[in-house]
PyMOL commands that place a pseudoatom at each C-alpha (Angstrom):
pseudoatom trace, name=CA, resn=UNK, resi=1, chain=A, elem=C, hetatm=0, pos=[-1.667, -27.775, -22.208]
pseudoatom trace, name=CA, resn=UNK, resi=2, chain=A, elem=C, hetatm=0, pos=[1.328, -28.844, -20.416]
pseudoatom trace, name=CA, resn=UNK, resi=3, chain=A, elem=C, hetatm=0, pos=[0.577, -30.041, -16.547]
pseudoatom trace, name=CA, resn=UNK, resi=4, chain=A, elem=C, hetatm=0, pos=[3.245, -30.267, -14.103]
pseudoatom trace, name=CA, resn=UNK, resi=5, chain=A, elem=C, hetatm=0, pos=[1.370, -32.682, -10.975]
pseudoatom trace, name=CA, resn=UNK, resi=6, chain=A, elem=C, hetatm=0, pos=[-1.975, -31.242, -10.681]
pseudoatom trace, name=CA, resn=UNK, resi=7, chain=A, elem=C, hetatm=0, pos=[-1.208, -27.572, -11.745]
pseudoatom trace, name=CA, resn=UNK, resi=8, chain=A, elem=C, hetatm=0, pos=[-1.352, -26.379, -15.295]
pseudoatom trace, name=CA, resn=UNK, resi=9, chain=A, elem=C, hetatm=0, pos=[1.440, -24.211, -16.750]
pseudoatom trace, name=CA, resn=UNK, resi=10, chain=A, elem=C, hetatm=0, pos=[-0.313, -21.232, -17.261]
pseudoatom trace, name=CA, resn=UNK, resi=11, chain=A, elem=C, hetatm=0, pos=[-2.019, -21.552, -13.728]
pseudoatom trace, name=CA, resn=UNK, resi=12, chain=A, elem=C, hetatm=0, pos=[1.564, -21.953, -12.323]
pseudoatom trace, name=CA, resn=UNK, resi=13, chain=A, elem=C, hetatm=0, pos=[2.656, -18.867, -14.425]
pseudoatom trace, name=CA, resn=UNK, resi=14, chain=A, elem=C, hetatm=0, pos=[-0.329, -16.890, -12.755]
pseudoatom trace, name=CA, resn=UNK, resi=15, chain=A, elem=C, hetatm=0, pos=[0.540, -18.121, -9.189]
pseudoatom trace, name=CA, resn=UNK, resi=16, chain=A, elem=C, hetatm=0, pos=[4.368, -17.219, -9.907]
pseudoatom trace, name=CA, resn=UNK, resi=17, chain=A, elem=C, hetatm=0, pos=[3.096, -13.377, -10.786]
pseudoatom trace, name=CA, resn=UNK, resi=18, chain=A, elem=C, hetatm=0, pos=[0.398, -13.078, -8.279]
pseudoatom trace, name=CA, resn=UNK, resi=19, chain=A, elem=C, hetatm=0, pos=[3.159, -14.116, -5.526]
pseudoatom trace, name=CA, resn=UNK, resi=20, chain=A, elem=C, hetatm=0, pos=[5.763, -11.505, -6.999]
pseudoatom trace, name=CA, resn=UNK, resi=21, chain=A, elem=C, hetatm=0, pos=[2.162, -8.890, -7.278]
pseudoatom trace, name=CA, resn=UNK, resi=22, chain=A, elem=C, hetatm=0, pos=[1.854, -9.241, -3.323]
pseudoatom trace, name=CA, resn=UNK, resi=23, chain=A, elem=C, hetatm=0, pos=[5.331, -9.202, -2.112]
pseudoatom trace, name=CA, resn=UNK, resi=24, chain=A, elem=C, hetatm=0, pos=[5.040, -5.312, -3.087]
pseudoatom trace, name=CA, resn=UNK, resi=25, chain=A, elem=C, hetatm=0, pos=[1.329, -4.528, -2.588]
pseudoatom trace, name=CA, resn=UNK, resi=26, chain=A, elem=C, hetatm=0, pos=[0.443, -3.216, 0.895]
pseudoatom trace, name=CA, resn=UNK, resi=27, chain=A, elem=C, hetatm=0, pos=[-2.279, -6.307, 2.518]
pseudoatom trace, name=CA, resn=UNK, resi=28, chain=A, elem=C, hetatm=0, pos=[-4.777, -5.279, 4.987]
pseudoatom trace, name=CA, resn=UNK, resi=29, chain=A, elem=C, hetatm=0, pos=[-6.185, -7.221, 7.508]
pseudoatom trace, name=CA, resn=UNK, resi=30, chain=A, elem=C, hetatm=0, pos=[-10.472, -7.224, 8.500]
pseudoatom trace, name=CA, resn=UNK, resi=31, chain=A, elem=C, hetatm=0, pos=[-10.245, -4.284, 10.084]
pseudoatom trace, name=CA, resn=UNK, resi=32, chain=A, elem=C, hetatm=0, pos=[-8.521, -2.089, 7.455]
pseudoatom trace, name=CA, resn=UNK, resi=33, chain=A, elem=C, hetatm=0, pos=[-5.316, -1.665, 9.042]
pseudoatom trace, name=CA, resn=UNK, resi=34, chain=A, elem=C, hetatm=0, pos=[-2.004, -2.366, 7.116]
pseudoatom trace, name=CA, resn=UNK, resi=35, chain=A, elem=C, hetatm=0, pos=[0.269, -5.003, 7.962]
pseudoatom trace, name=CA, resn=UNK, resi=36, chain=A, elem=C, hetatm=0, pos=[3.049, -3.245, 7.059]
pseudoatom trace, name=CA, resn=UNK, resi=37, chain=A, elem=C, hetatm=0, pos=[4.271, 0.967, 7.480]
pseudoatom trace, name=CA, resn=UNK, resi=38, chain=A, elem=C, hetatm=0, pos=[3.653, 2.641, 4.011]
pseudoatom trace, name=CA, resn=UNK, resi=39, chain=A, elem=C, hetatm=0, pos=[4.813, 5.576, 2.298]
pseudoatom trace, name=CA, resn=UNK, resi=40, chain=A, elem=C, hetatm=0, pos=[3.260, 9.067, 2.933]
pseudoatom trace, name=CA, resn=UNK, resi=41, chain=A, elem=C, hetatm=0, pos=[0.223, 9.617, 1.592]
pseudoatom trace, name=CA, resn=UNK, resi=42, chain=A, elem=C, hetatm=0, pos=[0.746, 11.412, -2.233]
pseudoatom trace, name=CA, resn=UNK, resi=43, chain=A, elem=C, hetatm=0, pos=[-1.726, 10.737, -4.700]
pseudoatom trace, name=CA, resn=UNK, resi=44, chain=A, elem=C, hetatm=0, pos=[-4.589, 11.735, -4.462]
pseudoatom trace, name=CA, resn=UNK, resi=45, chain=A, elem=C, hetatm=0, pos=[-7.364, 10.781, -7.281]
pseudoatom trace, name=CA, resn=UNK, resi=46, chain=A, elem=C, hetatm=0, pos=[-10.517, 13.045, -7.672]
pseudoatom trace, name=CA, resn=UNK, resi=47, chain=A, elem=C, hetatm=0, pos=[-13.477, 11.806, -9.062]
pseudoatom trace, name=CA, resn=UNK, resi=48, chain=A, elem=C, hetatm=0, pos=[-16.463, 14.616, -10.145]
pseudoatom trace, name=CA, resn=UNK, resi=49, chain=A, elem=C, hetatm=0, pos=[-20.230, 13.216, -10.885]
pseudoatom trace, name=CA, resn=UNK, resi=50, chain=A, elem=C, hetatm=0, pos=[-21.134, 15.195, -13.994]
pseudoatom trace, name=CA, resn=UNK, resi=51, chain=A, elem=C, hetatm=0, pos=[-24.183, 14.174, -14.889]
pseudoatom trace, name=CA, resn=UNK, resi=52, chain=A, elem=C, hetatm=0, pos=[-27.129, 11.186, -14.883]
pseudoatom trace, name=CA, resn=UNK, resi=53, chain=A, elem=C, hetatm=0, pos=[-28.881, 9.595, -17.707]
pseudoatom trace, name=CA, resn=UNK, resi=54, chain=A, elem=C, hetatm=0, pos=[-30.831, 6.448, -17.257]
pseudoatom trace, name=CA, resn=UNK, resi=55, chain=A, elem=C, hetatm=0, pos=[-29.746, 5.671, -13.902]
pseudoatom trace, name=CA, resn=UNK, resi=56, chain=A, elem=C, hetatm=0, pos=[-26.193, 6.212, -14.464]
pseudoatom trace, name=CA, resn=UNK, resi=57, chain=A, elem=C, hetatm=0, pos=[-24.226, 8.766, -13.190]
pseudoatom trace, name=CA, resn=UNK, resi=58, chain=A, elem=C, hetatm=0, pos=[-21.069, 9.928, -15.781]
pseudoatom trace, name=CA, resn=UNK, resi=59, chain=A, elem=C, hetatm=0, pos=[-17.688, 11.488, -14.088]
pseudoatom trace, name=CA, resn=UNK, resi=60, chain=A, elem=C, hetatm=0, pos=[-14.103, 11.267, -14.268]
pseudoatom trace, name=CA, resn=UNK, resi=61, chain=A, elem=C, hetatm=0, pos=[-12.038, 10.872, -12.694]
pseudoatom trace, name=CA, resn=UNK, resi=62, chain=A, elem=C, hetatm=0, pos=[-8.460, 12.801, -12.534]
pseudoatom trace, name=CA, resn=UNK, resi=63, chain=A, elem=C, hetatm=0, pos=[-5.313, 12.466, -10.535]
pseudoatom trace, name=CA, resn=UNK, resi=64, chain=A, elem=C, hetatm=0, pos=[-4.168, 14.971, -8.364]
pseudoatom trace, name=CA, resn=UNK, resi=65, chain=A, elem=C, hetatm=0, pos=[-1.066, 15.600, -10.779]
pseudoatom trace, name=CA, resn=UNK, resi=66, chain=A, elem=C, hetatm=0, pos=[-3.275, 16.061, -13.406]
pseudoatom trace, name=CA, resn=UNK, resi=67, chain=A, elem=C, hetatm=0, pos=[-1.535, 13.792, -15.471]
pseudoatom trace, name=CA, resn=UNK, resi=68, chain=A, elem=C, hetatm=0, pos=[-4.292, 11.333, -16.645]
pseudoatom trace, name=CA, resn=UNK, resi=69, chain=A, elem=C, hetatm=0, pos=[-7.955, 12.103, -16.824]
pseudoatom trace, name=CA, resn=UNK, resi=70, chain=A, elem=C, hetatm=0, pos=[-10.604, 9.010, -17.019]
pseudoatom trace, name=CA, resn=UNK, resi=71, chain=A, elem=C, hetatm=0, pos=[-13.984, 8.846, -17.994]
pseudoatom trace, name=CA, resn=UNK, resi=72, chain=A, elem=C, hetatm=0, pos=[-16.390, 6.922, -14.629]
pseudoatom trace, name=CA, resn=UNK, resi=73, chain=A, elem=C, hetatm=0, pos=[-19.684, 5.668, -14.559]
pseudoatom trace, name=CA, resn=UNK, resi=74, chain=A, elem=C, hetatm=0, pos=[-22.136, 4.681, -11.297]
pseudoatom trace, name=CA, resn=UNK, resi=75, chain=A, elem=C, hetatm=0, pos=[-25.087, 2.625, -11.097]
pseudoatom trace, name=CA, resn=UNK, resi=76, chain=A, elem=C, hetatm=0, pos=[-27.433, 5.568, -9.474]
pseudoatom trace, name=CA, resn=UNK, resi=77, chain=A, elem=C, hetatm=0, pos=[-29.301, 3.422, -7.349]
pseudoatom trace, name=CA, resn=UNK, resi=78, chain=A, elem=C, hetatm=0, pos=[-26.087, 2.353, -5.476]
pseudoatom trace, name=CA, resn=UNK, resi=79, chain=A, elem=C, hetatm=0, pos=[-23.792, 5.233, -5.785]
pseudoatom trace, name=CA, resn=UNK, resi=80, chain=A, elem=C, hetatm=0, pos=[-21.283, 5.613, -2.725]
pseudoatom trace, name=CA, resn=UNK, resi=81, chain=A, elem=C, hetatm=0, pos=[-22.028, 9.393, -0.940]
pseudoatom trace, name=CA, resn=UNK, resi=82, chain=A, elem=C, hetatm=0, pos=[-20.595, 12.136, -1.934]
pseudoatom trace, name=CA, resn=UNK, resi=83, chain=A, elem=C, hetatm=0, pos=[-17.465, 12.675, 0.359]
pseudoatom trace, name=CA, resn=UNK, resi=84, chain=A, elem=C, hetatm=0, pos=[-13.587, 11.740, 0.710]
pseudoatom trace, name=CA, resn=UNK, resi=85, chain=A, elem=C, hetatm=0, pos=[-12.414, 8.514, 1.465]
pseudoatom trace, name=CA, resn=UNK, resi=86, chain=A, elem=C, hetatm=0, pos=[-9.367, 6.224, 1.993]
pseudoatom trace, name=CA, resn=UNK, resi=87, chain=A, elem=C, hetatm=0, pos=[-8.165, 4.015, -0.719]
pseudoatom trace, name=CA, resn=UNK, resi=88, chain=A, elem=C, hetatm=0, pos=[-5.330, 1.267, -1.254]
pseudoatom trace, name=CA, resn=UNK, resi=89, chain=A, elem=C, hetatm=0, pos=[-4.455, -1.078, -3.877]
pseudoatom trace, name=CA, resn=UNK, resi=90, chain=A, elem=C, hetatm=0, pos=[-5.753, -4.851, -3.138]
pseudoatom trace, name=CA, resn=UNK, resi=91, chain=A, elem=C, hetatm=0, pos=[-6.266, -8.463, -4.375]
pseudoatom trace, name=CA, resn=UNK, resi=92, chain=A, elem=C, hetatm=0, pos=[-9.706, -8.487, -5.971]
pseudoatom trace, name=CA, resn=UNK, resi=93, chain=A, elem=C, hetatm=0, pos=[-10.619, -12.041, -5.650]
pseudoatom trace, name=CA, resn=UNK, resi=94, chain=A, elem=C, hetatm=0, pos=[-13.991, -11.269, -7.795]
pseudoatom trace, name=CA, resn=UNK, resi=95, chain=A, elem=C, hetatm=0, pos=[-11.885, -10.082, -10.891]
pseudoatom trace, name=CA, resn=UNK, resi=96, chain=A, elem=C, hetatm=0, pos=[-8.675, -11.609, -10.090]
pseudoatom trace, name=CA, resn=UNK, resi=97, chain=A, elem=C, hetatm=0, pos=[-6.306, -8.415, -10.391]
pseudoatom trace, name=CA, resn=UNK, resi=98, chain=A, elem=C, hetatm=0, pos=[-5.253, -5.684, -8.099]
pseudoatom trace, name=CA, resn=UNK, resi=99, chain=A, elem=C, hetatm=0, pos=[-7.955, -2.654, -7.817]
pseudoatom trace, name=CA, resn=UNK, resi=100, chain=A, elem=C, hetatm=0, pos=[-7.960, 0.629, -5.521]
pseudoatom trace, name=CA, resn=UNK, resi=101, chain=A, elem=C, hetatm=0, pos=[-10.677, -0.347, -2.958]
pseudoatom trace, name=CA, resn=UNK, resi=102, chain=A, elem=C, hetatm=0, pos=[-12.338, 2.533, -1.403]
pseudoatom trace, name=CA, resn=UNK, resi=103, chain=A, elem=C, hetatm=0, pos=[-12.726, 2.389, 2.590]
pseudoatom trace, name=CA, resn=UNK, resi=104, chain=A, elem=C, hetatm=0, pos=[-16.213, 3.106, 3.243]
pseudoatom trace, name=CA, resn=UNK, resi=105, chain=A, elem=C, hetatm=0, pos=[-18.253, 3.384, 6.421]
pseudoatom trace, name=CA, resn=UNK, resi=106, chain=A, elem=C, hetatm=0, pos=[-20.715, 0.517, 6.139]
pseudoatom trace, name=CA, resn=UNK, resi=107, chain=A, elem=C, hetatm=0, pos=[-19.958, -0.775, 2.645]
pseudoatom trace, name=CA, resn=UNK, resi=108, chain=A, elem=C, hetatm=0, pos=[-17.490, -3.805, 1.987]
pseudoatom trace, name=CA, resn=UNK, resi=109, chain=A, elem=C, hetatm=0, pos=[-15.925, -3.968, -1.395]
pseudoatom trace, name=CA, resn=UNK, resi=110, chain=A, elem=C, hetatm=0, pos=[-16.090, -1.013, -2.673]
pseudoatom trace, name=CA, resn=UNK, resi=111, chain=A, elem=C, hetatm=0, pos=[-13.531, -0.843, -6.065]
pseudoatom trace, name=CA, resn=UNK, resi=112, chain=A, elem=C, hetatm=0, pos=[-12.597, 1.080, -8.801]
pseudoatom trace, name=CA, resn=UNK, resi=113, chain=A, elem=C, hetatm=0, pos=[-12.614, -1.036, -11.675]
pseudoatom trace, name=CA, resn=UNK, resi=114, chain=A, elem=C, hetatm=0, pos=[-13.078, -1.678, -15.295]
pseudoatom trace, name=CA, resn=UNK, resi=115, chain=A, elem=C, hetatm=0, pos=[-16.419, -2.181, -15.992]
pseudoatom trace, name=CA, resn=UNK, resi=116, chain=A, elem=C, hetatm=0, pos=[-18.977, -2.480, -19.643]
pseudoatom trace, name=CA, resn=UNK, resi=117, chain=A, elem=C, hetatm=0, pos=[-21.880, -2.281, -18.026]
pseudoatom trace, name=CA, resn=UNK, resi=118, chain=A, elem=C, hetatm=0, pos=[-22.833, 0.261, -15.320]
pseudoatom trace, name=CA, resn=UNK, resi=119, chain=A, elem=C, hetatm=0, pos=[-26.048, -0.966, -14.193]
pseudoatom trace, name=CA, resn=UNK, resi=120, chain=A, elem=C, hetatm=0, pos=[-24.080, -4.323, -12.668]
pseudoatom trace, name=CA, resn=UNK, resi=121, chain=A, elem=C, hetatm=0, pos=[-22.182, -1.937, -10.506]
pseudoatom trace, name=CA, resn=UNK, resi=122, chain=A, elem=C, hetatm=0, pos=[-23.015, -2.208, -6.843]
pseudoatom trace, name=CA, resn=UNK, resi=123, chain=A, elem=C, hetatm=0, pos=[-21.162, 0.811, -5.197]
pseudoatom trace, name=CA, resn=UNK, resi=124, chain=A, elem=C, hetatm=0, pos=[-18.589, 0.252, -7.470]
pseudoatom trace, name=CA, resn=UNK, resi=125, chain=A, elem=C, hetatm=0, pos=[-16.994, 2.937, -9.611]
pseudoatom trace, name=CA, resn=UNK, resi=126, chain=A, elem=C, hetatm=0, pos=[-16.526, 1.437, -13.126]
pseudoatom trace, name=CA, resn=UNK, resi=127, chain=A, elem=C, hetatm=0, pos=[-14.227, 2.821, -15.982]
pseudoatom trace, name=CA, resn=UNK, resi=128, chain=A, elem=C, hetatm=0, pos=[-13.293, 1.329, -19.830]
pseudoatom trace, name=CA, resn=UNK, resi=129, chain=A, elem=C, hetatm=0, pos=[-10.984, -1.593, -19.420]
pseudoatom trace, name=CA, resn=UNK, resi=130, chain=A, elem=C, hetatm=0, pos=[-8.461, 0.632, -21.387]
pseudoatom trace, name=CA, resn=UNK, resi=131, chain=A, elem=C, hetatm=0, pos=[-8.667, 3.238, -18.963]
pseudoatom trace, name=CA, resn=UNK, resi=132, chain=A, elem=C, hetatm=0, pos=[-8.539, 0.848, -16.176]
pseudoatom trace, name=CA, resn=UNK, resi=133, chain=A, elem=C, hetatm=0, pos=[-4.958, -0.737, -17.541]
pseudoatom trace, name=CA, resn=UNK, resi=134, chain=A, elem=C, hetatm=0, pos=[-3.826, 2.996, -17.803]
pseudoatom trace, name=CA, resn=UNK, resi=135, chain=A, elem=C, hetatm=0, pos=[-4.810, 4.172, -13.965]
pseudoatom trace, name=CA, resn=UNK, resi=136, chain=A, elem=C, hetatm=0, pos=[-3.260, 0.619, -12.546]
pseudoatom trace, name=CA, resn=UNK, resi=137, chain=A, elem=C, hetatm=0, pos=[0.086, 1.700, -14.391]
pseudoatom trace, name=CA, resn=UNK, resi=138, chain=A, elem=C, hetatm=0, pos=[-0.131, 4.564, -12.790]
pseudoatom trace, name=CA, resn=UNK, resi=139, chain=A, elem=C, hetatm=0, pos=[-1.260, 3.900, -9.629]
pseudoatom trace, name=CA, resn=UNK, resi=140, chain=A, elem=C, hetatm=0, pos=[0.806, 0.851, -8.776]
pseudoatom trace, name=CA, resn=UNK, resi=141, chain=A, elem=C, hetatm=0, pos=[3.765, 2.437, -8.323]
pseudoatom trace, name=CA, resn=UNK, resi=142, chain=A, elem=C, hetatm=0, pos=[2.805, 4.426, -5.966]
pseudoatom trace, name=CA, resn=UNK, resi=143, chain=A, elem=C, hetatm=0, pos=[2.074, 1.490, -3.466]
pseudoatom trace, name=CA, resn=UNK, resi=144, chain=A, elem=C, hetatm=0, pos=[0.570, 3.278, -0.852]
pseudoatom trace, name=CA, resn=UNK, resi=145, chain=A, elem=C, hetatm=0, pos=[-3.062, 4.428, 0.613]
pseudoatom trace, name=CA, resn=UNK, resi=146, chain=A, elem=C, hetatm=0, pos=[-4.247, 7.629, -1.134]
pseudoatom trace, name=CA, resn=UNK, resi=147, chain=A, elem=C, hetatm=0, pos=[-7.239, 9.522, -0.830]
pseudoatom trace, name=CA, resn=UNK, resi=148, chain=A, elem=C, hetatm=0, pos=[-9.904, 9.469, -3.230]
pseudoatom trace, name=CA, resn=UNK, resi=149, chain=A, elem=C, hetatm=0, pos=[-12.578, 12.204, -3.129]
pseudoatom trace, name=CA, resn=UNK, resi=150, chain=A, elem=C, hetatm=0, pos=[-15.807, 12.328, -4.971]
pseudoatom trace, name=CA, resn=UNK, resi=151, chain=A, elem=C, hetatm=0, pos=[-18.372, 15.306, -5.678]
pseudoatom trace, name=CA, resn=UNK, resi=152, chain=A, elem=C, hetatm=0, pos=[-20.780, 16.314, -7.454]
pseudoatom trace, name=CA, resn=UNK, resi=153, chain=A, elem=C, hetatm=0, pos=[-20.495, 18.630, -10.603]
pseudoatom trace, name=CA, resn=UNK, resi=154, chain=A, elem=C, hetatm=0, pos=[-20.958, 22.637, -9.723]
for i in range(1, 154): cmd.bond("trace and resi %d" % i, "trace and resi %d" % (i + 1))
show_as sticks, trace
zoom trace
C-alpha cells in the first residue's frame, strides 16, 4: 500500500468521495434543522409491520411511487412506534455511508440500514445489504427530507 505523508491511498480515495458525498447531501445541525433550503418534500417511503416471529418483526418497505418494494426487519423489543416521521439522508459515522435517519421524538440515531442480524438492531430498521444498495440509489437522488410512515399490517 502506497502512503502519501501519513495518509494511505485508499484512505485518501475515501476522503476524496466522502467530501464530493457531502457537498450534495443536505447536513443537519443538533437540533434537526437543515443548514441549507431543500427541495419540496416528494418521496415518501412506507414501511408496513407484517408479522413477528421470535422477536422480530418482518415488513417492507415500499416507496410511494411504487417503484421498488424491500423486505424490513425490527428487533421487537426496540421497535420505533407506530406513526409517521421525518427522514433525511446523513453521514452514518457507525457504518461509514450515507443512511435515511428517521427523526424521532426521544430517540437519537434512528436509521434505515442494511442489516444480517435483526436482534442487534436498536430502533433501527434493518434490510439485506442488496436491498440497502438498491433504496440508496434510489433515494439519493432525491436529496431532500421525506416522510417515512410505518404501520402495522390490517
Amino acid at each position: 500500500m502506497e502512503v502519501i505523508g501519513i495518509m494511505s491511498i485508499s484512505s485518501l480515495k475515501a476522503l476524496i468521495i466522502l467530501v464530493g458525498i457531502l457537498s450534495v447531501v443536505p447536513v443537519r445541525t443538533a437540533d434537526s434543522t437543515l443548514t441549507h433550503g431543500l427541495k419540496p418534500n416528494t418521496v415518501q417511503c412506507e414501511i408496513t409491520r407484517i408479522k413477528t416471529i421470535n422477536n422480530v418483526i418482518y415488513g417492507s418497505l415500499r416507496l410511494k411511487d411504487g417503484s421498488s418494494v424491500f423486505k424490513t426487519y425490527e428487533n421487537e423489543k426496540y421497535a420505533i412506534p407506530v406513526g409517521t416521521y421525518r427522514a433525511y439522508l446523513g453521514w452514518s459515522n457507525k457504518r461509514h455511508r450515507l443512511v435515511p435517519f428517521l427523526i424521532v421524538p426521544k430517540r437519537t440515531d434512528i436509521e434505515i440500514h442494511a442489516s444480517r442480524n435483526p436482534l442487534y438492531l436498536r430502533g433501527c430498521i434493518g434490510v439485506s445489504p442488496a436491498d440497502f444498495d438498491s433504496l440508496m440509489h434510489q433515494l439519493i437522488p432525491t436529496q431532500h427530507d421525506f416522510d417515512v410512515v410505518v404501520s402495522d399490517a390490517v
